[in-house]
Structure formats: C-alpha cells, structure tokens
C-alpha positions in Angstrom: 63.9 -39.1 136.7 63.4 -36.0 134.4 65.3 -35.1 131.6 68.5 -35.9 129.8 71.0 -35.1 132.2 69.3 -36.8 135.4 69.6 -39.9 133.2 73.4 -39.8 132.4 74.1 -39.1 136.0 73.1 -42.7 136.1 75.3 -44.3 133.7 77.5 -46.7 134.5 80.7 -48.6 132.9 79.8 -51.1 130.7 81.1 -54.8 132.8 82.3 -56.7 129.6 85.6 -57.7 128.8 87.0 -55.3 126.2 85.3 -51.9 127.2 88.1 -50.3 129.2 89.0 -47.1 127.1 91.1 -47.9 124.2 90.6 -51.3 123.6 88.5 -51.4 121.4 85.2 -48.4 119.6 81.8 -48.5 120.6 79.6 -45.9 119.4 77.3 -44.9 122.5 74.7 -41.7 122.0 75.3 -40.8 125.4 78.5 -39.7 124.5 77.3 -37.5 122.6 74.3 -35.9 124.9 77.0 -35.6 127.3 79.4 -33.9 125.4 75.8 -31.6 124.2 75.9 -31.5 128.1 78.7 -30.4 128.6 79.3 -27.9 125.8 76.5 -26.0 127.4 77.5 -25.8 131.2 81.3 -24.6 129.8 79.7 -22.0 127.5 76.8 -21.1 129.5 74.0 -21.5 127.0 72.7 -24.4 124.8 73.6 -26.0 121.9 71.3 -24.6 120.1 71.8 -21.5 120.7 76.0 -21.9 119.8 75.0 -23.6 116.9 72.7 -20.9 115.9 74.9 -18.0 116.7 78.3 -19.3 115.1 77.2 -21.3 112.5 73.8 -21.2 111.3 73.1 -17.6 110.7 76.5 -16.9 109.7 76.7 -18.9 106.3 73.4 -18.1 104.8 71.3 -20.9 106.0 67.5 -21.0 104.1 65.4 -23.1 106.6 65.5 -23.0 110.5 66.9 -25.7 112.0 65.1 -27.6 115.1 66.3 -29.8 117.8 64.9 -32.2 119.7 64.3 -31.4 123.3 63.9 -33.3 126.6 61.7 -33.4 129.2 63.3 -30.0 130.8 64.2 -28.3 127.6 67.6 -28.9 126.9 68.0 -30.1 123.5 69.5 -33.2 122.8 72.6 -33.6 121.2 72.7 -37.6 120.4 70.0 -37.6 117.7 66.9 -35.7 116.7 68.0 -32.6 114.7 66.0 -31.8 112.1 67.3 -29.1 108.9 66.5 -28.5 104.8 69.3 -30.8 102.6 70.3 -27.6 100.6 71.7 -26.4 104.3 73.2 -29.5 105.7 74.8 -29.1 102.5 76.1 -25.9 103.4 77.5 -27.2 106.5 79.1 -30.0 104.5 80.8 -27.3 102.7 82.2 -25.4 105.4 83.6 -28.3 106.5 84.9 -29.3 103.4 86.7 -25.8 103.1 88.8 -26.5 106.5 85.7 -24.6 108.4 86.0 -21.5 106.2 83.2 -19.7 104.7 83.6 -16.9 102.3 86.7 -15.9 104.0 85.6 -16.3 107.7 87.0 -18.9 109.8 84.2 -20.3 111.6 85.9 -23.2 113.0 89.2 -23.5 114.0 91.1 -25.4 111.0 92.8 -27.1 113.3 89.8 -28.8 114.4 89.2 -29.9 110.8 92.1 -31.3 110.3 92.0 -33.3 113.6 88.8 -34.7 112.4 90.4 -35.5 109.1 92.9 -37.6 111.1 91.1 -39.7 112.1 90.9 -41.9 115.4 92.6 -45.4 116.5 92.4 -47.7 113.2 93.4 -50.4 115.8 90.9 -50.0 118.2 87.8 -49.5 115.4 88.6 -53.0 113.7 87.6 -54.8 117.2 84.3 -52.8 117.6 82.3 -55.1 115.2 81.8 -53.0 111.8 82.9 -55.3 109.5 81.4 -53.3 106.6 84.0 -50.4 107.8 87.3 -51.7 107.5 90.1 -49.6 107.8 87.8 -47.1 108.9 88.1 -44.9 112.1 86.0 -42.4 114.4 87.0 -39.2 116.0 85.3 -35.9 117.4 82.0 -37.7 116.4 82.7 -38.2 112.7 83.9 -41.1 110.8 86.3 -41.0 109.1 86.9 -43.7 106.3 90.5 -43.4 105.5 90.4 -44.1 102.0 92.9 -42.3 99.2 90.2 -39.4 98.6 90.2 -38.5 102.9 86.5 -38.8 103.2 84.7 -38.6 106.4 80.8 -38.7 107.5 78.2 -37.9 109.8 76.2 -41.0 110.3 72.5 -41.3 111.3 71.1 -44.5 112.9 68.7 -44.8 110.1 71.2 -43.8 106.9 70.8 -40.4 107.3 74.3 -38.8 106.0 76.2 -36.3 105.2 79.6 -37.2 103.5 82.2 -35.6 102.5 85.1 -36.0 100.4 87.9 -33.7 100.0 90.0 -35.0 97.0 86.7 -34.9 94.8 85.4 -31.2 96.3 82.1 -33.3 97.1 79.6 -32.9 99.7 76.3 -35.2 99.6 73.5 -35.3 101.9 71.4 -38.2 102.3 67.8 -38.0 104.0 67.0 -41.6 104.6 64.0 -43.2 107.1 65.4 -47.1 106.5 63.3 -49.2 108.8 66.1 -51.0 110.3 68.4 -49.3 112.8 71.9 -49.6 111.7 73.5 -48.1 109.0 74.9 -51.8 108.4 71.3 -52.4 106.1 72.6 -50.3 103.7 76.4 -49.4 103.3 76.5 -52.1 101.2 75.2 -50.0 98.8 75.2 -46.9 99.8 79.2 -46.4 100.4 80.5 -47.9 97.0 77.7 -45.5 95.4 79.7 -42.6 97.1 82.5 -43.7 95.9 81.3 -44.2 92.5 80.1 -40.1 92.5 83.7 -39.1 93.7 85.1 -41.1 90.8 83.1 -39.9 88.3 83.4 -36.2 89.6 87.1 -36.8 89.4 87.3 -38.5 85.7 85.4 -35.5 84.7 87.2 -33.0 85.8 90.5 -34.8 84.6 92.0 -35.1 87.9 
C-alpha cells in the first residue's frame, strides 16, 4: 500500500452500534483526506495548489505555507499544514468578513454562513465531548453556538484558530500539548476566549 488514497480505498464502516450516519458525530481525519481527495480529482489539481491560487496569494499572505505530503505526493488534507500566525490570522479574517477580502469575494458567502449554522446539535451531544455542550460541527469547523456565533478550527494538539463574529475577533493559537485531544485543555483554553471577546466587547461599549 502506497500513499493516502490507496489507504482509504480500504476503509471500512465502523461495526458499532450508533455509527450509522446521523446518529450520532465522530470526528474521523479520513474524512477530511478524502474530501482533500476529492476536491482534487473534481478540480483537476491539488489542494495545494487551489489553496494557493484562490486564497493564499490573493490576500497578501507574508510566509509560504507548506503541506504535508504522502508517500506519492499528494498532500494531505487531515493534518500537517504548516503557516506564520500573522497569516492564519489573515485567513481568520476573511472568514470573519463572510469570505470577503478588501472587496473581493473569495468565498462564496453562502458558504460562510452555512458554516456559521452549524451542524446537528442532536447528533454532537451523543459523540462524547462533554466539554462541548451545545456545541456542533459542519463543513469541518466547529461551531460552538454561543450568543457571540463563534466557530473554530481545531488541531489534535490545541492548535486553533477561533473566531468570533459579535466581538470582530480572530485568535490563533500555536500549541504542541503532549496529549492528543484538545479535551487537555479547553478547560482553559475556551473560557479564556471567551473572556477576550468579553473584554473586547466592554471596551468597545457594545
């Protein structure tokens, strides 16, 4: 077996009760190497290379940014990316702005929003984050739910990038915690979130 996609060719369903689609979330990063996958056989070129081409060198990015790559080349889409904070940030903000940047729609704003929605409440509560109540996930973000309509992108080692509309705030959190699961630290690292939005809020009288 070579390469990403030789491996998820042999993927199977999970045999547990409960894993039928929609009965409950399970966060799986083959999902997202196949969805990596499959972006690149519908548009005929990597991810990469889309991200590159629509995103990164359109909004002014400092620092190139690298992915990970298999066995074959093709770069992998469930983990692995590495970029500078100050652009992540930028990215933060163009999806803060409904996928706008300096008047150009980059992303569709429709796509935006649907993140923003979120994904079945219902179905999250029974996939065993306890330390996520209420929360939700949908077009691979997560999307908390909360008054201020904040949403994330998680790393498996507290990498972050958050952001939260109500307050205008976009942070970016590098993070190397030794344990794998960003359970080992939202205990303190989502209420401090919060706490930023709240303060950014109070100070600007909102």
């Amino acid at each position: 077996m070579t390469g990403t996609a030789a491996y998820l060719r042999t993927l199977q369903p999970e045999p547990e009760p409960g894993c039928r689609v929609g009965e409950a979330f399970a966060y799986k990063t083959p999902n997202a190497d196949m969805l990596g996958w499959i972006v690149a056989r519908a548009s005929g070129t990597s991810v990469a290379t889309l991200l590159s081409e629509r995103i990164w060198r359109r909004i002014g990015m400092e620092q190139a940014g690298y992915f990970q790559v298999d066995a074959t080349g093709m770069p992998v889409a469930g983990g692995g990316f590495s970029a500078g904070l100050r652009d992540m940030a930028r990215l933060g903000q163009l999806l803060l702005d409904g996928g706008s940047w300096k008047g150009e729609q980059l992303i569709p704003r429709a796509v935006v929003e649907d993140i923003r929605k979120g994904g079945g409440r219902a179905a999250f509560a029974r996939s065993g984050h306890p330390g996520l109540a209420g929360w939700s996930y949908r077009d691979m973000w997560w999307v908390t739910h909360n008054a201020h309509g904040a949403f994330a992108a998680r790393g498996v080692h507290g990498q972050t990038l958050y952001i939260d509309s109500k307050a205008e705030m976009v942070i970016v959190r590098f993070a190397s915690h030794p344990q794998a699961g960003n359970a080992a630290n939202d205990a303190t690292s989502l209420p401090a979130y919060q706490a930023l939005a709240d303060h950014l809020l109070s100070r600007d009288g909102k």
